[in-house]
N, C-alpha and C positions, 0 to 999 in steps of 0.2 A: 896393754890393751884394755878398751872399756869393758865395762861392765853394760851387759844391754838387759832390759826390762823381761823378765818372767810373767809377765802377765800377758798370754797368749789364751788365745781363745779355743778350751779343749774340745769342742763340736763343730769347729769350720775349721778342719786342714788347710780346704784351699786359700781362706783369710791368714791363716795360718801363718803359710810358708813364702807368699806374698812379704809379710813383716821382718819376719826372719831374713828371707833375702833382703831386702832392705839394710837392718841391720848389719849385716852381714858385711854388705858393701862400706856402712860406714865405720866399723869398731875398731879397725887395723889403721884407719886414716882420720880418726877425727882430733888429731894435734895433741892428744893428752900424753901422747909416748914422747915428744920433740922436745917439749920442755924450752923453746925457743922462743917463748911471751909471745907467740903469735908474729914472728917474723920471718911470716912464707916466703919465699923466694918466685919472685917473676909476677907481672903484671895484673894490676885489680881488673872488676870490669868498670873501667871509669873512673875510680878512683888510683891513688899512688900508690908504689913497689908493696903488692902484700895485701891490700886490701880492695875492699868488694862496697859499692855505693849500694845501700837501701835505702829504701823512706819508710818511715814507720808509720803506726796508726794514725799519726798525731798530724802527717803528711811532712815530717822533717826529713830530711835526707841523712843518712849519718854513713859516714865512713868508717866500715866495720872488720876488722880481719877474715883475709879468705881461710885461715884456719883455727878460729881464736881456742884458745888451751885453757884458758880460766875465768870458767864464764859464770856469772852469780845470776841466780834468778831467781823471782821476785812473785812468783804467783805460783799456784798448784798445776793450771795450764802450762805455764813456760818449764818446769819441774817436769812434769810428763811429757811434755814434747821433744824437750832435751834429752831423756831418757829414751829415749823412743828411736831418736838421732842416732843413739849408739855415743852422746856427750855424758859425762860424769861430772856436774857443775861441782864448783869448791866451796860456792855456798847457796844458800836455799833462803827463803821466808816460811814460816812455819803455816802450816794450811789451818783451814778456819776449824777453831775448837781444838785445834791439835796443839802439841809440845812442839812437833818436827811437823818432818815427814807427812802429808796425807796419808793415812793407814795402810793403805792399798797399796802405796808404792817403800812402807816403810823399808824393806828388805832392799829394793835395788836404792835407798838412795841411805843408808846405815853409815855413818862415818861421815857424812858432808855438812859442814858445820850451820848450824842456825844463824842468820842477820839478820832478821828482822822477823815479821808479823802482818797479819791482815792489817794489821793500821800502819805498817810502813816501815823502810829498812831503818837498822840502826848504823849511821852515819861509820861509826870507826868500827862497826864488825865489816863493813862491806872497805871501806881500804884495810884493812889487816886483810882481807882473802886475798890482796892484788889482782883485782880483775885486769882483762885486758876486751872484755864486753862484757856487759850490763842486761840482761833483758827482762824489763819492768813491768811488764802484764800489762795490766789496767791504770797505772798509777796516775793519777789527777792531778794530786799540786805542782804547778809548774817550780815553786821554789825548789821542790827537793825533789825535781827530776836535772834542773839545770845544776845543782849541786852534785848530783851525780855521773853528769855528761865533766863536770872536772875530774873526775877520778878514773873514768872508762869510756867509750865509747857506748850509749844508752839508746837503747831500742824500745818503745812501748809498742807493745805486741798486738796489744787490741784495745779496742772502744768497749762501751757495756751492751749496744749493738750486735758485733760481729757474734757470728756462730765460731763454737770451738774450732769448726774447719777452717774455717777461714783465719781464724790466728794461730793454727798448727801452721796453715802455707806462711804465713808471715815469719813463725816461727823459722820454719824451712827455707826461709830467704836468707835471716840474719844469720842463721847457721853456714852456712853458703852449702843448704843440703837441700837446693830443693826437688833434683830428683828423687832423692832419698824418700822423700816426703808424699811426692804424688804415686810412688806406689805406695805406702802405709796407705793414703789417702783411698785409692782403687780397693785395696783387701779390704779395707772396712766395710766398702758398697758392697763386694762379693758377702764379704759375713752377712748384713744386713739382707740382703735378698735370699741367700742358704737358710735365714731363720722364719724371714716370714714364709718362706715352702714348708718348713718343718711347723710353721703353727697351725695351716691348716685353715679351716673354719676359726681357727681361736683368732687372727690376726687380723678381726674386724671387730675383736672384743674390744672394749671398751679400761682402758688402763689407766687409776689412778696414782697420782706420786705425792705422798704427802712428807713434809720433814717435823720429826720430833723434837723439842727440845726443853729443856724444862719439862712441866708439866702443861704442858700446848702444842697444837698442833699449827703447821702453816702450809697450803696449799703450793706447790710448784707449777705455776705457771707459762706461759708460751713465754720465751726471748731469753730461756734460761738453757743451763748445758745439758739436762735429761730430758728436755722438753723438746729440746734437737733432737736427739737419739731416736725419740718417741715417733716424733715426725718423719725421720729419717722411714721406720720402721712402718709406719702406715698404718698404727694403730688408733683408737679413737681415742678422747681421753671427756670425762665429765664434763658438762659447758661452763663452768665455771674456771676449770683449767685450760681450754680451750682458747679462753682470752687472754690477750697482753698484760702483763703485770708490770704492774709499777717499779718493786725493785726484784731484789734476790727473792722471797716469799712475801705469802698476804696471809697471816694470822686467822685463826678462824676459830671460833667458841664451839665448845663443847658439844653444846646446844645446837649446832647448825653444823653438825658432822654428817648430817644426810646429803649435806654438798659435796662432799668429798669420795661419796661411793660409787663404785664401777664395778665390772665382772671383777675385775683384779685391784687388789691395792695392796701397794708398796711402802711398808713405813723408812726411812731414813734417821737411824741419830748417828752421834756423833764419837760417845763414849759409853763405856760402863754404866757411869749413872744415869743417863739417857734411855738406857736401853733398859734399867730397873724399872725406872720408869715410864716407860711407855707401855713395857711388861702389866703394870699395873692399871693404866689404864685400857689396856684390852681388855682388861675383864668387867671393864665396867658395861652400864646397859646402854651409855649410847655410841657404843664399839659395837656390843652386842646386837643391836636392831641391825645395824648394817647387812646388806645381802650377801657383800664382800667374806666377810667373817662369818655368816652363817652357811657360805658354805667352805668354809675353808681354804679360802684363795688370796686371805694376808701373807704377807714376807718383808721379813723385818729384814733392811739391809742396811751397807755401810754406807751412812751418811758423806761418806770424806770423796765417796764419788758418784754417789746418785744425787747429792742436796748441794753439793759444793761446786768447782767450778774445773771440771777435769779436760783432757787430753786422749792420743787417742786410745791409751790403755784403758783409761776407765771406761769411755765407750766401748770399746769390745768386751771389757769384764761386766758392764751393765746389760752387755747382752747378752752374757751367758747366764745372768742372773736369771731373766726375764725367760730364756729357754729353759732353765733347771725348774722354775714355776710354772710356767705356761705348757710347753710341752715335754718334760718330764715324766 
């Protein structure tokens, strides 16, 4: 039986138990016990004996197993969502700044080998797992996505557009889970609405999200995965974050960290040394003028799922973050 994700959210039961059943329904059926390379027995939909027709982000149609057993994936989203499924993939890309694993999901995904990296899988780690599907996140070059549709059946999960929901459902197609999926999908909204009641007057506060790294800061802007959450949540955020960003973060000097203040602010790194340093620059004075910090309403959290590119574990763990802050 799989192994399904611990990261539940300790202040919304009814988000909760939503997930859990979920899970639930899939951990005893999702093909990891069969050992059969995904040779289901009886009729796809549309597609031949065993398999399930999707189209992916990319609008390709791919014929995929209605119960694939050894599935590799390729971004921190598809990792979480898979997890989430109640799937135990056989290999992984390691998440940005990370060795593995996103930090957050380090425990459930322990033992699942590394293939690759934020810049791309490595060609013979990903045929030594034997996939029997592929699913590629975001992946762009067509070369070494058609290279990988000769090894597996390849799904690219989502565009740099889509919200993490929307390529958790996509997720939840190629999986062939997607009831599974639309209730995760449903507890999330019930979580989301349980917390903004629990904020109170705070849930018109105003919430910054900045990520550290090195010794710089960079503003988290709309079209990103905390910036969904945020919106989800119905919080305000600084005008500056407010707008559309060009990629993952927009850099910002030292000097113009009074753009970056809100009632709340969230710092994001990634490791150890990150985190020394940003240590260090909180104590400087242009941390210290901030209103955020003068009255003590910074929180330094894990970059690997607030600044990175998560699923819907880390959405429910970033909003218990935001509860243990806000209305703690």
């Amino acid at each position: 039986m799989t192994r399904t994700s611990s990261l539940r959210s300790r202040a919304a039961a009814s988000a909760a138990v939503v997930v859990a059943a979920a899970l639930a329904l899939t951990a005893c059926g999702s093909g990891q016990e069969s050992g059969k390379g995904g040779s289901a027995e009886g009729p796809g939909k549309g597609g031949a004996a065993g398999t399930v027709s999707v189209t992916d982000a990319t609008g390709t149609e791919v014929e995929v197993p209605e119960k694939a057993e050894r599935v590799v994936v390729l971004s921190e989203l598809d990792l979480d969502a898979a997890l989430t499924l109640g799937v135990e993939p056989v290999g992984l890309s390691a998440g940005r700044g990370q060795q593995g694993a996103p930090a957050y999901l380090a425990d459930e995904a322990e033992g699942i080998e590394v293939v690759g990296a934020v810049t791309g899988p490595v060609m013979d780690k990903v045929i030594g797992a034997k996939p029997d599907l592929i699913l590629a996140g975001q992946l762009k070059d067509e070369q070494v996505v058609a290279q990988l549709r000769k090894i597996a059946p390849t799904v690219v999960t989502f565009r740099h557009k889509d919200s993490w929901k929307e390529s958790f459902a996509g997720v939840g197609e190629a999986l062939n889970k997607k009831a599974e999926a639309d209730k995760v999908l449903a507890g999330y909204d019930e979580r989301v609405e349980e917390l903004r009641a629990a904020l109170g007057d705070r849930a018109d506060d105003t919430v910054s999200v900045v990520r550290w790294a090195g010794n710089s800061a960079a503003v988290m802007q709309q079209g990103v995965f905390v910036s969904d959450v945020l919106k989800d949540l119905g919080v305000k955020r600084p005008a500056e974050q407010a707008e559309q960003g060009e990629g993952h973060s927009t850099p910002i000097s030292m000097e113009a960290l009074d753009r970056i203040d809100g009632d709340w602010l969230f710092v994001g790194s990634l490791d150890e040394a990150n985190t020394k340093s940003l240590d260090a620059a909180l104590e400087k004075k242009e941390f210290a003028a901030l209103d955020a910090v003068e009255k003590g309403r910074v929180t330094k959290v894990d970059g690997s799922k607030w600044t990175s590119l998560g699923g819907p574990a880390a959405a429910l763990s970033v909003l218990d973050d935001i509860e243990k802050a806000m209305a703690g």
